[in-house]
Each structure stands twice: as structure tokens, then as C-alpha cells.
Backbone as XML, in Angstrom:
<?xml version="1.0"?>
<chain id="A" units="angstrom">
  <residue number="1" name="UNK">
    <atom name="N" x="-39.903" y="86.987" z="-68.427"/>
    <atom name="CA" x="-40.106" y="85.582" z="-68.784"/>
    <atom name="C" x="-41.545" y="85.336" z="-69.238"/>
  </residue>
  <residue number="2" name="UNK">
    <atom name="N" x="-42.630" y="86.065" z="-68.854"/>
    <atom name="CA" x="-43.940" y="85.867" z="-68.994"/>
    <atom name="C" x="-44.397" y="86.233" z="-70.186"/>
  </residue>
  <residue number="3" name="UNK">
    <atom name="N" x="-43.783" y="87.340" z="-70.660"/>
    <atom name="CA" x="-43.968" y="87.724" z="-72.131"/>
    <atom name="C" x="-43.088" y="86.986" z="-72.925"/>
  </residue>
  <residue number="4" name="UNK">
    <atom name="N" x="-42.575" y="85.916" z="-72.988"/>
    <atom name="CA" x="-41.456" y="85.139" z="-73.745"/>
    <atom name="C" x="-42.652" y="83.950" z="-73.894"/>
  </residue>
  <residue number="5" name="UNK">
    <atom name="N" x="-43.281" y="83.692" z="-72.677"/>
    <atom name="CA" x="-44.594" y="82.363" z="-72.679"/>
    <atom name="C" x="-45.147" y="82.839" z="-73.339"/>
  </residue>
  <residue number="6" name="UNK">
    <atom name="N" x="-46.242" y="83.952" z="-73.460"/>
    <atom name="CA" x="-47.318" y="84.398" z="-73.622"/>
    <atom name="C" x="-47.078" y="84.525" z="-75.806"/>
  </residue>
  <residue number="7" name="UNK">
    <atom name="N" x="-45.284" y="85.059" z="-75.994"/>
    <atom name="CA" x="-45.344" y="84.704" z="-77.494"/>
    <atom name="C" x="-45.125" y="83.388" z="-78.125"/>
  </residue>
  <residue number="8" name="UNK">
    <atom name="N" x="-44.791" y="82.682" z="-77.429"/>
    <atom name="CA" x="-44.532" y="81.317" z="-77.955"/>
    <atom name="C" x="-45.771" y="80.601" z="-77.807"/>
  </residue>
  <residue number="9" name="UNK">
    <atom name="N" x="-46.810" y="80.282" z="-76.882"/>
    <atom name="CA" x="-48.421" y="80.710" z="-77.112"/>
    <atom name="C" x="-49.169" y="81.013" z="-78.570"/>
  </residue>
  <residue number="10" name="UNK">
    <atom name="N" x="-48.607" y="82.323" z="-78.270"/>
    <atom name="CA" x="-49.371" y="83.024" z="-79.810"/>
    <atom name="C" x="-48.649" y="82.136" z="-81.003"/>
  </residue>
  <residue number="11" name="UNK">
    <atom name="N" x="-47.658" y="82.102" z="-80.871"/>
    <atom name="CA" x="-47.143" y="81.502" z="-82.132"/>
    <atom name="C" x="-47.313" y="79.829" z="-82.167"/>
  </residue>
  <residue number="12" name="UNK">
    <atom name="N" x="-47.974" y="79.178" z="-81.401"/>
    <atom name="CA" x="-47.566" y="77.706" z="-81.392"/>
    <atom name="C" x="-49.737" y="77.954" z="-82.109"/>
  </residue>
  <residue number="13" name="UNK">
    <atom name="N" x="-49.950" y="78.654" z="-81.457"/>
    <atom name="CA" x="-51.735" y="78.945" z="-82.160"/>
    <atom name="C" x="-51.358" y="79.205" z="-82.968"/>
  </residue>
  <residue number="14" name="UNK">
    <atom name="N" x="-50.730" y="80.085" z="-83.747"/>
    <atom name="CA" x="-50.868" y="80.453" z="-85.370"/>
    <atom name="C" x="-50.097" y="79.449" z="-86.333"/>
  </residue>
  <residue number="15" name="UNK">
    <atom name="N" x="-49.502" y="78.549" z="-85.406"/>
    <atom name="CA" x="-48.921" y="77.738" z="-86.423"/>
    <atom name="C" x="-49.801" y="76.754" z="-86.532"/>
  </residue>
  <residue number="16" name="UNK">
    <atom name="N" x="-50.625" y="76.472" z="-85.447"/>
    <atom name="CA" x="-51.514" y="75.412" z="-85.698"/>
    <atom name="C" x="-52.406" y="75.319" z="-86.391"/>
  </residue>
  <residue number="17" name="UNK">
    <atom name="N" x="-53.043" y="76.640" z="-86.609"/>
    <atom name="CA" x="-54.180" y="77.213" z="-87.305"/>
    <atom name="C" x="-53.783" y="77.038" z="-88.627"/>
  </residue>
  <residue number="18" name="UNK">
    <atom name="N" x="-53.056" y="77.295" z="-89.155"/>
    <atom name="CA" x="-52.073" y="77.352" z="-90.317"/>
    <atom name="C" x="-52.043" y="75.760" z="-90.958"/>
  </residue>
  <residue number="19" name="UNK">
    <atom name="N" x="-51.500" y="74.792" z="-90.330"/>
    <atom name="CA" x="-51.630" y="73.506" z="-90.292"/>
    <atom name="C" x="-52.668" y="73.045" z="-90.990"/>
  </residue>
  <residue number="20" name="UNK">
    <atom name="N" x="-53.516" y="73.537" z="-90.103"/>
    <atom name="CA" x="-55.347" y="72.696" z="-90.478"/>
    <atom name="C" x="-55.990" y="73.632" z="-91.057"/>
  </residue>
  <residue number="21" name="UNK">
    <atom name="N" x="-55.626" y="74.059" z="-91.838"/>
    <atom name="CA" x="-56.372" y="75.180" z="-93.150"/>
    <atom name="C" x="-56.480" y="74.324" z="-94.077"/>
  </residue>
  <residue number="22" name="UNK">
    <atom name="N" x="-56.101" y="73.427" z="-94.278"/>
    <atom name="CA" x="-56.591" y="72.202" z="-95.828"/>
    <atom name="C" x="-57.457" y="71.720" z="-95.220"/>
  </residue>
  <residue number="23" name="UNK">
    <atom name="N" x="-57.218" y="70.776" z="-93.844"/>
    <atom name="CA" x="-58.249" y="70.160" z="-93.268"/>
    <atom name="C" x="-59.128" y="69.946" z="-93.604"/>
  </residue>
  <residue number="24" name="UNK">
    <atom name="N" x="-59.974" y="71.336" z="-93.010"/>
    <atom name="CA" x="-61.817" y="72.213" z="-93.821"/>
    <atom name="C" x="-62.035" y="72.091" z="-95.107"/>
  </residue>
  <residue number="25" name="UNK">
    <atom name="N" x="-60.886" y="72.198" z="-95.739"/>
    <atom name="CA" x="-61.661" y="72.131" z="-97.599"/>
    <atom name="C" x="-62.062" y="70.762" z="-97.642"/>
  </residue>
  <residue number="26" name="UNK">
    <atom name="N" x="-63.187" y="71.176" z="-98.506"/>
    <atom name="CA" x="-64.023" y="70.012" z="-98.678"/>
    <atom name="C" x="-63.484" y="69.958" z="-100.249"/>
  </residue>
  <residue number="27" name="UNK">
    <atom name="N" x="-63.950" y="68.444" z="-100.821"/>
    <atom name="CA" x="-63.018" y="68.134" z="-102.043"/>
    <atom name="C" x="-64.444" y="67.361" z="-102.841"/>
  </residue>
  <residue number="28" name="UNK">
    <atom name="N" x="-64.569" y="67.446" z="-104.041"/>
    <atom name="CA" x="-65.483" y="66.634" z="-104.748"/>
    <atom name="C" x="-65.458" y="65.745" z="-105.441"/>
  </residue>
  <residue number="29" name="UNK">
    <atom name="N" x="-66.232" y="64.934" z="-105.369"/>
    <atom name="CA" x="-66.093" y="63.914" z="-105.717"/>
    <atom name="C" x="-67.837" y="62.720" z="-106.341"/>
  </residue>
  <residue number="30" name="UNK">
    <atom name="N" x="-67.080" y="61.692" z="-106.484"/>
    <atom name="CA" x="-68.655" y="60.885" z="-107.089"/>
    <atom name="C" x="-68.545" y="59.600" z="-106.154"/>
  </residue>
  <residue number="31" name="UNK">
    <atom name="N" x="-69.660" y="58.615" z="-105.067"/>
    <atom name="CA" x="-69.709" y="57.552" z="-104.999"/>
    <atom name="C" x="-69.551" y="56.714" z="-105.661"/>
  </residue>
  <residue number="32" name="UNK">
    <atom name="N" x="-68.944" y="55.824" z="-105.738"/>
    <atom name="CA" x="-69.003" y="54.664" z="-107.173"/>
    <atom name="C" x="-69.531" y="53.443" z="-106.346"/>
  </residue>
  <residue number="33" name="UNK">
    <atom name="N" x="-69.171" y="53.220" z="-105.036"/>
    <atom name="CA" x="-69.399" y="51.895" z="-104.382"/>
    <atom name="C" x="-69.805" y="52.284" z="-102.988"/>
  </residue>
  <residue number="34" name="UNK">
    <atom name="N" x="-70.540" y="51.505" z="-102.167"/>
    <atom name="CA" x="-70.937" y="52.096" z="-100.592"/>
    <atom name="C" x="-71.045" y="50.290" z="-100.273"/>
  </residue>
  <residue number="35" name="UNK">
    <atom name="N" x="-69.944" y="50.145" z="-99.195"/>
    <atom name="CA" x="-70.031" y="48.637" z="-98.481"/>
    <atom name="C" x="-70.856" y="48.708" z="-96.958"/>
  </residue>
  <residue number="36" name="UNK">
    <atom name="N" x="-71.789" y="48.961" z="-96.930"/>
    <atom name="CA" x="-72.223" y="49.720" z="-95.257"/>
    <atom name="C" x="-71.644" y="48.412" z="-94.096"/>
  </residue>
  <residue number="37" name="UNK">
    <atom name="N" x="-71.471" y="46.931" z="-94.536"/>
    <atom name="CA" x="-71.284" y="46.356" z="-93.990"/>
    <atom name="C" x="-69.986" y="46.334" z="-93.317"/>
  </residue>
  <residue number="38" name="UNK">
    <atom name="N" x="-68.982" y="46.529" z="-94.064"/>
    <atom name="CA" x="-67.504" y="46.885" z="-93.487"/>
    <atom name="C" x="-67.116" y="48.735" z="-93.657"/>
  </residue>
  <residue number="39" name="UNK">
    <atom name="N" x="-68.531" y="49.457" z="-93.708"/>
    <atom name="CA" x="-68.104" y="51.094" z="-93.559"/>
    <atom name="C" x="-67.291" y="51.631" z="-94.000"/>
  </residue>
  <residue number="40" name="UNK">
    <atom name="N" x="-67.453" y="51.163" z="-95.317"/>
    <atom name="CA" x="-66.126" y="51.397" z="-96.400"/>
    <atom name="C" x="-67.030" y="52.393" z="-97.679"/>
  </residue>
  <residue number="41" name="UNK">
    <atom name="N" x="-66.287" y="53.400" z="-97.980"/>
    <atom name="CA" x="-66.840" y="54.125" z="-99.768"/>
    <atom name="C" x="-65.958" y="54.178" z="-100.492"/>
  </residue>
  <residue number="42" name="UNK">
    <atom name="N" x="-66.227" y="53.528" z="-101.542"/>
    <atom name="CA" x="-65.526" y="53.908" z="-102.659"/>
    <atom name="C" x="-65.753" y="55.693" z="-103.497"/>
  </residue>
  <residue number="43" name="UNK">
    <atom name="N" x="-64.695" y="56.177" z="-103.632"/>
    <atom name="CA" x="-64.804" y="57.467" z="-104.051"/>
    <atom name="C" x="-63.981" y="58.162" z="-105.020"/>
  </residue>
  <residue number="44" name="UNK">
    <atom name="N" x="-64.619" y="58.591" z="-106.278"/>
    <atom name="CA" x="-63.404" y="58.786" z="-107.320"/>
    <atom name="C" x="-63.913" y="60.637" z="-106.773"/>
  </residue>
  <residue number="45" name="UNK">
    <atom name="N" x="-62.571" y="60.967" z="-106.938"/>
    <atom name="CA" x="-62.232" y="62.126" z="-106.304"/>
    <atom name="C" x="-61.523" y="62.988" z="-106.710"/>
  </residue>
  <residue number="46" name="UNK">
    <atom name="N" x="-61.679" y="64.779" z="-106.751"/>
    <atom name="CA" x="-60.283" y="65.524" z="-107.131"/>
    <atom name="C" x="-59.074" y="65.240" z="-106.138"/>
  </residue>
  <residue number="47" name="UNK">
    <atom name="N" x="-58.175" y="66.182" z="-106.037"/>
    <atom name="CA" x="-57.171" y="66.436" z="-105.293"/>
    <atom name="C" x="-57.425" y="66.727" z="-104.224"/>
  </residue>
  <residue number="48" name="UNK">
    <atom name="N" x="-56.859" y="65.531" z="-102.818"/>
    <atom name="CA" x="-57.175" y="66.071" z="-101.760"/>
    <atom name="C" x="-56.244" y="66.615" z="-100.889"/>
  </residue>
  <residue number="49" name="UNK">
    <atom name="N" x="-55.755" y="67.934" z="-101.093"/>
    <atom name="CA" x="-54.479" y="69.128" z="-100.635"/>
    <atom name="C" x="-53.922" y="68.384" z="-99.376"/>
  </residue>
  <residue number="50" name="UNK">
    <atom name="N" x="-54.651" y="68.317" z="-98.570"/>
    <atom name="CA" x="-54.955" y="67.964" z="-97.051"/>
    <atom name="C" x="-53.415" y="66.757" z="-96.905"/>
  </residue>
  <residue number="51" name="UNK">
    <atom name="N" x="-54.140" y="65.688" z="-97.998"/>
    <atom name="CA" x="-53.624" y="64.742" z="-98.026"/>
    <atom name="C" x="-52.494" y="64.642" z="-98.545"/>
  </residue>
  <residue number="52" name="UNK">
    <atom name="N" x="-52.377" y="65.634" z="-99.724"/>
    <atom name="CA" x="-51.100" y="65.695" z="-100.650"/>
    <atom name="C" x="-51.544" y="64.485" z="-101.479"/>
  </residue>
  <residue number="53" name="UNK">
    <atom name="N" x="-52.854" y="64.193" z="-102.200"/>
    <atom name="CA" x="-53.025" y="63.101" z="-102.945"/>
    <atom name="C" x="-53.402" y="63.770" z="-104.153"/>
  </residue>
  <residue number="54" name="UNK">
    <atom name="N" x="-53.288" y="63.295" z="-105.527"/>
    <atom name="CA" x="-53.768" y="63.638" z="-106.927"/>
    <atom name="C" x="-55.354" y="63.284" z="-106.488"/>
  </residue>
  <residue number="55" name="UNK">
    <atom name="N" x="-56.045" y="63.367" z="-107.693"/>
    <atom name="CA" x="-57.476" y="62.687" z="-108.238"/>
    <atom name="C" x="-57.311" y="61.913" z="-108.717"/>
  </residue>
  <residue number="56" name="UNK">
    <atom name="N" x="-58.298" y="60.426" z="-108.125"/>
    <atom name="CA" x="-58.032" y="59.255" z="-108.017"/>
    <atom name="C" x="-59.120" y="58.667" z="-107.556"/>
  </residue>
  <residue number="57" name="UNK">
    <atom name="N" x="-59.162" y="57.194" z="-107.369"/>
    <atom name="CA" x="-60.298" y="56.711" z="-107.232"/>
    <atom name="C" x="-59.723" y="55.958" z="-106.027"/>
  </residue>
  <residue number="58" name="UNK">
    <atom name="N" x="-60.508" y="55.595" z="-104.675"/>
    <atom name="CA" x="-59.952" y="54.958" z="-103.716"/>
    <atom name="C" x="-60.662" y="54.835" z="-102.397"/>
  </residue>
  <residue number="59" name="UNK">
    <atom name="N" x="-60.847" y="53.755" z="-101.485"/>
    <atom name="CA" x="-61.543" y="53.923" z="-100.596"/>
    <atom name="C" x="-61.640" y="54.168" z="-99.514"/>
  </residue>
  <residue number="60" name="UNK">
    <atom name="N" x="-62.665" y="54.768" z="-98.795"/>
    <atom name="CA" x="-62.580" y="55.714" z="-97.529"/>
    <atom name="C" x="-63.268" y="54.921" z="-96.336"/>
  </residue>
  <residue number="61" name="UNK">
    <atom name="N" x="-62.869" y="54.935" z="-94.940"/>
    <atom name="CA" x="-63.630" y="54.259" z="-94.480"/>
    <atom name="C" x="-65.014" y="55.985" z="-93.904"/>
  </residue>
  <residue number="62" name="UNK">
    <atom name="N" x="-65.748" y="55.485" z="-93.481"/>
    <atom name="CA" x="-67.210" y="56.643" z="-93.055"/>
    <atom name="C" x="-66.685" y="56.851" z="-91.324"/>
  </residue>
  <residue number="63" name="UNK">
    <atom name="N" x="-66.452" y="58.472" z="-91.268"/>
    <atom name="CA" x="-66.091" y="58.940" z="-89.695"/>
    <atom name="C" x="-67.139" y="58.518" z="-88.702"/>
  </residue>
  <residue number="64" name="UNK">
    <atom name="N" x="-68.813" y="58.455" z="-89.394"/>
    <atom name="CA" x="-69.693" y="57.336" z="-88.741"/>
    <atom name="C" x="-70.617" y="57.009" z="-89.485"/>
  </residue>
  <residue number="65" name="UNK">
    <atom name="N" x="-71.641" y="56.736" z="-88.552"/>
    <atom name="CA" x="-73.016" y="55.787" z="-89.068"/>
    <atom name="C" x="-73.772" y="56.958" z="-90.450"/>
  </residue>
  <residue number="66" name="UNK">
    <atom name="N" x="-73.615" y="58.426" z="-89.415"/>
    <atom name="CA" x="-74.650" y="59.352" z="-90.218"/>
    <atom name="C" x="-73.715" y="59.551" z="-91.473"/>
  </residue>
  <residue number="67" name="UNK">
    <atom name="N" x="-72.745" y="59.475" z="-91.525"/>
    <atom name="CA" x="-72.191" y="59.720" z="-93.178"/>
    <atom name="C" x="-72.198" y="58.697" z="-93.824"/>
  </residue>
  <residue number="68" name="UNK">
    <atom name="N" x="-71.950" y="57.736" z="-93.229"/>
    <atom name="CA" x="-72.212" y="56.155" z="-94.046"/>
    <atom name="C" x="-73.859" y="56.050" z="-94.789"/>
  </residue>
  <residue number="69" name="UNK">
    <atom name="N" x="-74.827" y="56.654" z="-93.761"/>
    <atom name="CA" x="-76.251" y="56.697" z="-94.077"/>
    <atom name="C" x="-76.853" y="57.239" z="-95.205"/>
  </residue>
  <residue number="70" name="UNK">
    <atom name="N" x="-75.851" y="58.778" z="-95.477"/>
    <atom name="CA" x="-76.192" y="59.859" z="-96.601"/>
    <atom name="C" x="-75.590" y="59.475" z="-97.634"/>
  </residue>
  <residue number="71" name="UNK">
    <atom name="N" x="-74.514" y="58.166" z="-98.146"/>
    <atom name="CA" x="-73.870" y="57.678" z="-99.321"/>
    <atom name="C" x="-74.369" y="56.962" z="-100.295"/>
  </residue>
  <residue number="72" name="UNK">
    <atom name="N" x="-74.797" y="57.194" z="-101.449"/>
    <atom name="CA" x="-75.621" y="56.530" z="-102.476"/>
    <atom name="C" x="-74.880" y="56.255" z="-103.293"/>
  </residue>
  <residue number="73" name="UNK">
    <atom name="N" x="-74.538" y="55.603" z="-104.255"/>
    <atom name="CA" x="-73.721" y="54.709" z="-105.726"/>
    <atom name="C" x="-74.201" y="56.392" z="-106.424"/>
  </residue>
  <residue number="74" name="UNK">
    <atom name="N" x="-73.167" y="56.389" z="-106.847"/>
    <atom name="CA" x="-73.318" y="57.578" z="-108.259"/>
    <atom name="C" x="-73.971" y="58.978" z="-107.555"/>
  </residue>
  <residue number="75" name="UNK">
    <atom name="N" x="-73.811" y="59.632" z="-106.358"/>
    <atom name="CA" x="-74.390" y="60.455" z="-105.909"/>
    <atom name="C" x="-72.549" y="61.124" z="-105.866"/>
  </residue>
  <residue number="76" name="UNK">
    <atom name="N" x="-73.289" y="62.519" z="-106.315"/>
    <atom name="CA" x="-72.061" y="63.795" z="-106.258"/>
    <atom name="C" x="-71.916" y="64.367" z="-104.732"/>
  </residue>
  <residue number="77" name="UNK">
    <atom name="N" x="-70.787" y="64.558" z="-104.604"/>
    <atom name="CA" x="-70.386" y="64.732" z="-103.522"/>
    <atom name="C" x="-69.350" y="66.172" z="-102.881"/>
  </residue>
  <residue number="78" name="UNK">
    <atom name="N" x="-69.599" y="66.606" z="-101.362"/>
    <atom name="CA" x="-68.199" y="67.336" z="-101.391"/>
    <atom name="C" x="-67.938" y="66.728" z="-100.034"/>
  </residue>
  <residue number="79" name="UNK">
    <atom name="N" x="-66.890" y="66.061" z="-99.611"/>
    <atom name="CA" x="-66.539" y="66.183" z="-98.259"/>
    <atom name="C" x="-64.973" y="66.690" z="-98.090"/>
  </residue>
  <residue number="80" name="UNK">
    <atom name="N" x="-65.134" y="66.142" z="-96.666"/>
    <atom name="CA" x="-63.535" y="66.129" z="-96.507"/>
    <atom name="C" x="-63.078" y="65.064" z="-95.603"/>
  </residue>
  <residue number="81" name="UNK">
    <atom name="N" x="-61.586" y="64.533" z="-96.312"/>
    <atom name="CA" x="-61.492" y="63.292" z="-95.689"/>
    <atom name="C" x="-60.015" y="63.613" z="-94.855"/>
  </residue>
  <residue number="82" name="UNK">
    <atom name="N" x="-59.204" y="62.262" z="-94.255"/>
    <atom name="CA" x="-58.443" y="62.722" z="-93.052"/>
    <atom name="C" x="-58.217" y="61.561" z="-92.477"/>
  </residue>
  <residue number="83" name="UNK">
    <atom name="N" x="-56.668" y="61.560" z="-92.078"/>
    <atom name="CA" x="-55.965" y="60.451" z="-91.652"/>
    <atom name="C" x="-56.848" y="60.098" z="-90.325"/>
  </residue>
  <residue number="84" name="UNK">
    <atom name="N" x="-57.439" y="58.836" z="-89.589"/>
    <atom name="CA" x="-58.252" y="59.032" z="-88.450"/>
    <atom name="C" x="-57.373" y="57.486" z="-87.902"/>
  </residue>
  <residue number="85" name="UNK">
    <atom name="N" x="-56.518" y="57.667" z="-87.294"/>
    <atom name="CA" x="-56.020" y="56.209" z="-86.680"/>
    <atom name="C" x="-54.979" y="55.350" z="-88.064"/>
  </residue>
  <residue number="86" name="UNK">
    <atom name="N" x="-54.670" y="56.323" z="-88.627"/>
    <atom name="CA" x="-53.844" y="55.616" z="-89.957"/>
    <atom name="C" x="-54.388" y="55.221" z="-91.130"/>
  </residue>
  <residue number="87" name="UNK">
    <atom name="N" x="-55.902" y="55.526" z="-90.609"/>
    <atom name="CA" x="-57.056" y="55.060" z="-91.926"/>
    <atom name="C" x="-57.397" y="56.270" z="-92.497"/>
  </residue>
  <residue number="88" name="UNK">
    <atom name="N" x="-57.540" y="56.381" z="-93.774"/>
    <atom name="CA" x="-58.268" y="56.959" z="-94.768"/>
    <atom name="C" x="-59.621" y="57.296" z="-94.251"/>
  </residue>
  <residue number="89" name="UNK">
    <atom name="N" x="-59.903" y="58.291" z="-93.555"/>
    <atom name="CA" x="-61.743" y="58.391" z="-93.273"/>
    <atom name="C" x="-62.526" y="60.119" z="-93.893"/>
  </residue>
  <residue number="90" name="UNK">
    <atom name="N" x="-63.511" y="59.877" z="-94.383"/>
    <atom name="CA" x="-64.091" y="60.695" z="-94.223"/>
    <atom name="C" x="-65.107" y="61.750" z="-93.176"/>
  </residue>
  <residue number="91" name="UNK">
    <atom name="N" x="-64.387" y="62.246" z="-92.810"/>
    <atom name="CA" x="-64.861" y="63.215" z="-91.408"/>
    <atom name="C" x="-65.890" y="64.433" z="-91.331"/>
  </residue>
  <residue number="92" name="UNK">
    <atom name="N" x="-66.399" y="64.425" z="-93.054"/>
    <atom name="CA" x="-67.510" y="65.455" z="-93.106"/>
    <atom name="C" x="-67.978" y="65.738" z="-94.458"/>
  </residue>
  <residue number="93" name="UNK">
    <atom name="N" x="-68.903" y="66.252" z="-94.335"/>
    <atom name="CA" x="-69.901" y="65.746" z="-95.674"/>
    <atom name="C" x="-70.894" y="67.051" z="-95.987"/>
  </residue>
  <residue number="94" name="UNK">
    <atom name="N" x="-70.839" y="67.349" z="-97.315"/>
    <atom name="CA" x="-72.068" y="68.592" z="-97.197"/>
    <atom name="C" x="-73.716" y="67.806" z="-97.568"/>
  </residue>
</chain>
């Protein structure tokens, strides 16, 4: 029975791992708009896999203060963004 746990284990990890392999890619993109007041970016963007979205233009809310901080109008970009509570957020930034 212990070796029946120990593979369903291994396999519930490799499926997970598997899962969140888009996650990490970071996707590029351009600022067009930064609202710091309601922590919102506007972001025209390639394809974000993760998401299953085309390239498009659309807005993200900031995962926090320090990515909201590093966002400038017309500044090139790579992050990666991610469902966070049903919202559109960006969760990381190079």
C-alpha cells in the first residue's frame, strides 16, 4: 500500500509541475497607461500562454506596491501576469 502512496505522490508533483510551466514565462509587452491610484496598468501585450489569451491590449491590476512603482507610460516590458482572486494581476516583472 505504501508504494501505491508514495506513486501517486510522485505523480500528483509531476503533474503539478507541468501545470505551472507557463506560469514563469514572462510575456512582453509596452505600458500605455499606469493608474497608481486604483493599481491598475494598462498593457498592450503578446500572447499570454498561461492565460490562453491572444496579443491585446488590456488592464492588469499590480501584484503590489513595488511593481506598481517600476511602471512608466511607454516603458518596454517583460512580466508575467496571473489569475490572483479572479483578477487579472501582474505577479512579476523583470
Amino acid at each position: 500500500m505504501k508504494p501505491l502512496i508514495n506513486l501517486a505522490l510522485a505523480a500528483a508533483l509531476v503533474m503539478g509541475s507541468l501545470g505551472s510551466g507557463f506560469a514563469n514565462e514572462f510575456t512582453k509587452g509596452v505600458v500605455k497607461k499606469v493608474d497608481a491610484k486604483a493599481g491598475k496598468i494598462t498593457v498592450i501585450h503578446e500572447e499570454l500562454k498561461n492565460l490562453e489569451m491572444p496579443a491585446m491590449t488590456m488592464v492588469f491590476r499590480a501584484g503590489d506596491d513595488a511593481i506598481l512603482a517600476k511602471m512608466r507610460e511607454g516603458a518596454e516590458i517583460e512580466f508575467v501576469a496571473d489569475r490572483v482572486n479572479g483578477k487579472l494581476t501582474i505577479v512579476a516583472l523583470k
